[in-house]
N, C-alpha and C positions, 0 to 999 in steps of 0.2 A: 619482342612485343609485337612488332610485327607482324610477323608470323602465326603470333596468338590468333590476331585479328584477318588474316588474309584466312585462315583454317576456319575462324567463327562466319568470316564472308562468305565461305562455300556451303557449311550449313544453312546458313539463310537462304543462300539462294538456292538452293536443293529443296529447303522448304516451300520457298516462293515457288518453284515448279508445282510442289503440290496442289497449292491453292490455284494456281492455272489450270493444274489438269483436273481438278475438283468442278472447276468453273466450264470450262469446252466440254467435259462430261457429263455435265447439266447435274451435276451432284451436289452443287453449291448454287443459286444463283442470284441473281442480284441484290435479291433482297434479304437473304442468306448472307450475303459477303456482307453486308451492312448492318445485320442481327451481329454476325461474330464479331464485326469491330465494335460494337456498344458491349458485348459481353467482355472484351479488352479492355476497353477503356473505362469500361465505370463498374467492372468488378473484379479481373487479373490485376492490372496495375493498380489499383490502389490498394488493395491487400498485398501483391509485392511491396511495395513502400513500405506499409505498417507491418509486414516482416522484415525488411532490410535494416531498421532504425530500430527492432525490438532484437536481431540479431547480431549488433553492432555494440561493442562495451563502451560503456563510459570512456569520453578521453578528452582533455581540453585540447590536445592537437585536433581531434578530430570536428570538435565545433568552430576552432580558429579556419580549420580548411573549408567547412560550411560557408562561414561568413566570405571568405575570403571565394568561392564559387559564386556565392550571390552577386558578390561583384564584379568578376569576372565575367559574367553571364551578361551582366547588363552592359557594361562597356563591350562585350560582344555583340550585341545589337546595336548598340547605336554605332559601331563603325559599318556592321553590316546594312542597316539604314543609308544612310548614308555614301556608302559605295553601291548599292541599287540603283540610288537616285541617279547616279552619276554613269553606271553604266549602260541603265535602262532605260534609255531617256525615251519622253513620251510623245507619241505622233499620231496622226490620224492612222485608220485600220490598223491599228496594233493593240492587241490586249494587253497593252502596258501594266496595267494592275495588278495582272493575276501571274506577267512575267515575275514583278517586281516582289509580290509576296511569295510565287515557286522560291524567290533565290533567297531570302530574307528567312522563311520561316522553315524548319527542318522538323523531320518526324522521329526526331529525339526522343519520342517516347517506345516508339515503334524499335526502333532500331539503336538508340543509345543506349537503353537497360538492360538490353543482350549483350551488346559490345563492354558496355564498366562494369557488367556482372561477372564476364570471359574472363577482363583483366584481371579484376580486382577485387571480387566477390562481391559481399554486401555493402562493404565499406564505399565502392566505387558506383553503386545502386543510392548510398548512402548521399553521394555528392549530384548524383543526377537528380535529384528529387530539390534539389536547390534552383538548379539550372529549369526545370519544369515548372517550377514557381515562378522565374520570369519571363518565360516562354510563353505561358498562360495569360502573364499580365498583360504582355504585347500582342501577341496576334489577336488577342480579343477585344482589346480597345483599337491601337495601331494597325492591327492588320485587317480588322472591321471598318473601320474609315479607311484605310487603303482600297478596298475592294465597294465601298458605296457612297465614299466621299462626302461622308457626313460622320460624326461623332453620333456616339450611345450609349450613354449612362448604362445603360440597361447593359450591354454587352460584360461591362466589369462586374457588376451582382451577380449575369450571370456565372464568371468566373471563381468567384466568393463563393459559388453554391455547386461547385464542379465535383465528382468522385474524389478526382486528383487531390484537392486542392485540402479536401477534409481529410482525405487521408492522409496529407502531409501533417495538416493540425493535430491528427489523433498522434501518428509518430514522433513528433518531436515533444507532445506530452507523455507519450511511455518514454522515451529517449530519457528524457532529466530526468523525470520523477523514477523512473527504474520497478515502475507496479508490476507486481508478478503477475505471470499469464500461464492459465493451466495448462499442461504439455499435452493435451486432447486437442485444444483449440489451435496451441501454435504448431502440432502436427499438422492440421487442418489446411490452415494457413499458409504452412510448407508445400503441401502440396498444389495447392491453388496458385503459389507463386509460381512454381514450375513450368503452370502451361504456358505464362507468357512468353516466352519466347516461340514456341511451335505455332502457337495461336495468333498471337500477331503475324508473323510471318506467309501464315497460310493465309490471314485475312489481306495480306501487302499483296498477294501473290492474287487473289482472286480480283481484285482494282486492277492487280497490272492485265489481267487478262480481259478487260470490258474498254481497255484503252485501242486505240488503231495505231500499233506502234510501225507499220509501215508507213503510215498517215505522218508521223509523228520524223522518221527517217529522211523523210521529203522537205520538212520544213527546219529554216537555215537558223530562224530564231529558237526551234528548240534547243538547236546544238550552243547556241551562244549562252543562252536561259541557262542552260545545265551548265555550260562551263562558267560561268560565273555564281551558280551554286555549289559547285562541286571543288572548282578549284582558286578561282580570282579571290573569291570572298573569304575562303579560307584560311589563304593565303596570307589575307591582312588579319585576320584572327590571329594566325599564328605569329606575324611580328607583333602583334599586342599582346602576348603570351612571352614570349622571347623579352619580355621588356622586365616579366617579373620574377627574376629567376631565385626570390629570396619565397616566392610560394610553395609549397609540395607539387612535386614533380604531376604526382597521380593527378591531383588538381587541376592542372593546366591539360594533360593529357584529356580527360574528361570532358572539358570544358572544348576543346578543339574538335572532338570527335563529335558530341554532341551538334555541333557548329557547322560541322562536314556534313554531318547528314544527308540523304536526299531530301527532298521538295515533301511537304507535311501534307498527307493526304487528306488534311482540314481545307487544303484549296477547294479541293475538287467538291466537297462536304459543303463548302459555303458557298459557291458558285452554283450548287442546285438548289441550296434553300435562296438564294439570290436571285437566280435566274436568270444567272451569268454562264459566261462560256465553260461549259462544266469539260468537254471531251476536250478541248483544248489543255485544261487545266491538269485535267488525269491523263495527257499524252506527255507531260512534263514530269507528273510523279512518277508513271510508267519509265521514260528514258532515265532517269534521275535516281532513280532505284538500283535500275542495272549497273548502270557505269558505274555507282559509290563500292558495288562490290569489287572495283581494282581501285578505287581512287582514295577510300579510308585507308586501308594498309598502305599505300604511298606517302599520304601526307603523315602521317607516325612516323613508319619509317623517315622521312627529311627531317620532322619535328625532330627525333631523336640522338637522328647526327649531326644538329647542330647544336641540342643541348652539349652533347659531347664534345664539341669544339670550343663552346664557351668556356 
C-alpha cells in the first residue's frame, strides 16, 4: 500500500513540475493558476463526487463506514486544534495564525481524492467526500476566525452554498435512491472526473512556483510549521485511529492520509482576500507540498505495521 502511494507521490509531483514549468514559461500565469483552481474546485471535484457515489453499489457496510468517517474526521480536528495551539504558541512578530491554520487545515481535496482514488477506487473517493464535509465546516467557520479573529455567520452559508458541498447533497441522493442516470451523461461525467487529478496537480504546481521557496529554506519556522503539519500532528491522528480498530481498515487509512496532507492552498487564498501575509503563507504550502511527497507513503507505511502488530 505503500508503495501504491509513494508511485501515486511521483506522479503528482511529476505533474506538479508541469504546472511549474507552465508557470516560469509564462504559459500559465497568475491568474491562470487561479482560473484552473476555480475550474477544480467548483467543477472537476464536485462532478468527481457525484460520480464516485453514483459508481459505488449499495451497501450498509459502506454507509456504517460513511458515518463512522464523519467522525473520525471531526475528532481529527479537534485533536489537531488542539495540538497547534500547543505547538504554535503565539508571540509578537510571528504569523501565528496562518502557522496555526498551515498545520490544522490540509488540501485534502487537492491531494486526497488522488491518493483514496489510487488506493481504493471510488469507494475510497466515496469516504473522502465525508471527510471534505467536515473540512469545509471547519476552515470556514474555525479557520475564518483563526486568521481574523472574529466569528461569521456569513462564512458557514457560505459553505452551505459551496460546489463541494451540493455535490455531496446531490450524491448521497442518487446514492440511496439509486435513480438511473443515462450512460451519455455518466460517460460524461467519467470523463470530467478524470482530469482531477492532472489538474489539480498542475494547478498545486503553478502556487508552488509563485512561492520564494529559497525565501522559505532560510526560515527556521517553516521547517517547524511543516513538521508539525507533516509529521507531529499526524502522528496524534494516527494514535486516534490506532484506538479504533473495530472500524474498516480503508477507513482509518483515508481518514489519516487525508489528515497528512500538505498545508490547504485556502491559506494562501484567504490571506489575499484578507490582506494578510499571503507569500509567507504560499511559502508554507510550497515547502509542505514537497516534503508530503516522502512523508504520506511513510506515515502508511508505520500506520500499517503497527496495524499488523496489534
Amino acid at each position: 500500500m505503500a508503495q501504491i502511494i509513494a508511485n501515486q507521490a511521483v506522479i503528482m509531483l511529476l505533474l506538479n513540475l508541469v504546472g511549474i514549468l507552465a508557470y516560469k514559461l509564462k504559459i500559465i500565469n497568475r491568474d491562470g493558476g487561479r482560473q484552473l483552481s476555480k475550474v477544480v474546485l467548483e467543477i472537476v471535484t464536485p462532478v468527481l463526487v457525484v460520480h464516485a457515489y453514483m459508481d459505488v453499489e449499495f451497501d450498509k457496510r459502506l454507509v456504517v463506514n460513511l458515518l463512522w468517517t464523519f467522525l473520525l474526521a471531526v475528532f481529527s480536528y479537534i485533536i489537531t486544534i488542539a495540538g497547534a495551539m500547543l505547538l504554535l504558541r503565539k508571540k509578537t512578530c510571528r504569523e501565528t495564525a496562518i502557522e496555526r491554520f498551515s498545520a490544522i487545515y490540509s488540501n485534502c481535496g487537492f491531494m486526497g481524492i488522488p491518493l483514496a482514488n489510487a488506493l481504493f477506487g471510488s469507494e475510497g473517493v466515496f469516504y473522502v467526500t465525508a471527510f471534505l464535509t467536515i473540512f469545509f465546516l471547519f476552515s470556514w467557520t474555525h479557520g475564518i476566525m483563526l486568521l481574523t479573529g472574529k466569528g461569521d455567520i456569513k462564512a458557514l452559508l457560505h459553505v452551505m452554498r459551496s460546489p463541494t458541498i451540493i455535490a455531496i447533497g446531490i450524491g448521497l441522493i442518487l446514492y440511496f435512491t439509486r435513480l438511473p442516470i443515462p450512460s451519455v451523461l455518466g460517460d460524461t461525467m467519467n470523463y470530467i472526473a478524470d482530469l482531477n487529478t492532472p489538474l489539480a496537480m498542475i494547478a498545486s504546481g503553478v502556487s508552488v512556483a509563485q512561492a520564494n521557496i529559497l525565501s522559505a529554506f532560510k526560515n527556521v519556522r517553516v521547517y517547524w510549521t511543516s513538521a508539525c503539519k507533516l509529521i507531529i500532528l499526524p502522528f496524534l491522528t494516527m494514535a486516534m485511529l490506532l484506538c479504533f480498530g473495530f472500524i474498516a481498515e480503508e477507513v482509518r487509512i483515508v481518514v489519516l492520509l487525508l489528515a497528512a496532507a500538505p498545508s490547504a492552498a485556502m491559506c494562501t487564498l484567504q490571506c489575499q482576500k484578507l490582506g494578510l501575509h499571503d507569500v509567507y503563507a504560499s511559502q508554507i504550502f510550497a515547502f509542505t507540498t514537497i516534503l508530503s511527497m516522502g512523508t504520506l507513503p511513510l506515515l502508511v507505511k508505520i500506520f500499517t505495521l503497527l496495524l499488523d502488530l496489534m
